[in-house]
C-alpha positions as CSV (number, residue, x, y, z in Angstrom):
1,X,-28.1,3.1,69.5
2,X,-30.5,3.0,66.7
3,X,-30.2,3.9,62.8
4,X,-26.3,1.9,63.0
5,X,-27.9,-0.2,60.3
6,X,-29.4,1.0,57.0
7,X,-31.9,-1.5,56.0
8,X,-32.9,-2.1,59.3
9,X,-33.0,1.4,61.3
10,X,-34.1,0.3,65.1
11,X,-31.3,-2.1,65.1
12,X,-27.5,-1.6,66.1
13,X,-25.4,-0.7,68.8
14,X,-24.0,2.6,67.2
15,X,-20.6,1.7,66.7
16,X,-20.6,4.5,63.8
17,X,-20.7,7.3,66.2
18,X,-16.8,6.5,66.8
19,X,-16.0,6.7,63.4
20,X,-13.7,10.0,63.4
21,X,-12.9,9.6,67.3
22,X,-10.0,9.0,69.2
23,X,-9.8,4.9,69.7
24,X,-11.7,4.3,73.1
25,X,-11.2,0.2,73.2
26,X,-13.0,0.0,76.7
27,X,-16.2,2.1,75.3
28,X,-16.3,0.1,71.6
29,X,-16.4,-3.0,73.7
30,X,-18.8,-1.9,75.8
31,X,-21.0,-1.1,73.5
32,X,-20.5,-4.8,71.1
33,X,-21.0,-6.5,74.4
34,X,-24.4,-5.0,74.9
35,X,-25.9,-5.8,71.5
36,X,-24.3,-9.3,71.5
37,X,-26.6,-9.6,74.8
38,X,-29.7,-8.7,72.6
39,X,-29.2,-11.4,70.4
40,X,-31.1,-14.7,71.3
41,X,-28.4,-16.8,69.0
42,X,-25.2,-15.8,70.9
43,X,-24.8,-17.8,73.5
44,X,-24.4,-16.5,77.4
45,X,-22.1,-19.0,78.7
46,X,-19.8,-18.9,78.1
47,X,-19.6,-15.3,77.3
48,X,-18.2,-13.7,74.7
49,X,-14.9,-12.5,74.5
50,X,-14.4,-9.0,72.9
51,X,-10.9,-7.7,71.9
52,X,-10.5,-4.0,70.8
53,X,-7.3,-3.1,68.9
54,X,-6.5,-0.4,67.4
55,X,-3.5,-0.3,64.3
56,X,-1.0,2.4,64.1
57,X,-2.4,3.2,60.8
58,X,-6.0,4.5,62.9
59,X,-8.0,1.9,62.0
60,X,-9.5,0.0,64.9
61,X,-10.6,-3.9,64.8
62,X,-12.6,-6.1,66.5
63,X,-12.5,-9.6,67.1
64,X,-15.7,-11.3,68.6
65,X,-15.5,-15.0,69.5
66,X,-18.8,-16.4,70.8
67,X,-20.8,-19.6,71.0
68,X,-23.4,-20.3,68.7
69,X,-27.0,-20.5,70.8
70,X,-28.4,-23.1,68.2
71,X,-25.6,-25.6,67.4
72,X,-23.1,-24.9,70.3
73,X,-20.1,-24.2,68.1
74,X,-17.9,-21.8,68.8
75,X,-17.6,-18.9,66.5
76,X,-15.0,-15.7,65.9
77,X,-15.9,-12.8,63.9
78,X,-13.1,-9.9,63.0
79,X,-14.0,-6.8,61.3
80,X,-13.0,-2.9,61.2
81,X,-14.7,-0.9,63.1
82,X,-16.2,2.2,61.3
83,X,-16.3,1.4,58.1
């Protein structure tokens, strides 16, 4: 989904559109696991693993681990999504 990115308008995979929403872990995922198959530096195998969770308080997180396309290491990425 574009405009999810300020500087850089035709990229993103929208994940500000759940900002406000009900958590829907299966549909956030989705949606990470489709942009992460855009970019030529993530590596496709093995694939990355995605985990959704979301914190009593409302906020959601997601935690990316993924291997590097250009040096083969592996590499983990958490971060709240819709903020």
């Amino acid at each position: 989904m574009p405009a999810s990115y300020i500087w850089h308008l035709p990229y993103g995979g929208g994940l500000p559109a759940f900002v406000g929403r009900p958590t829907n872990a299966e549909a956030i995922e989705a949606v990470i696991r489709e942009q992460l198959a855009l970019e030529a530096g993530v590596s496709e195998n093995p694939a990355p693993t995605i985990t959704v969770d979301a914190e009593p308080n409302g906020q959601t997180y997601a935690t990316i681990r993924y291997v590097d396309a250009a040096t083969g290491q592996t590499e983990t990425l958490s971060m709240p999504v819709g903020q």
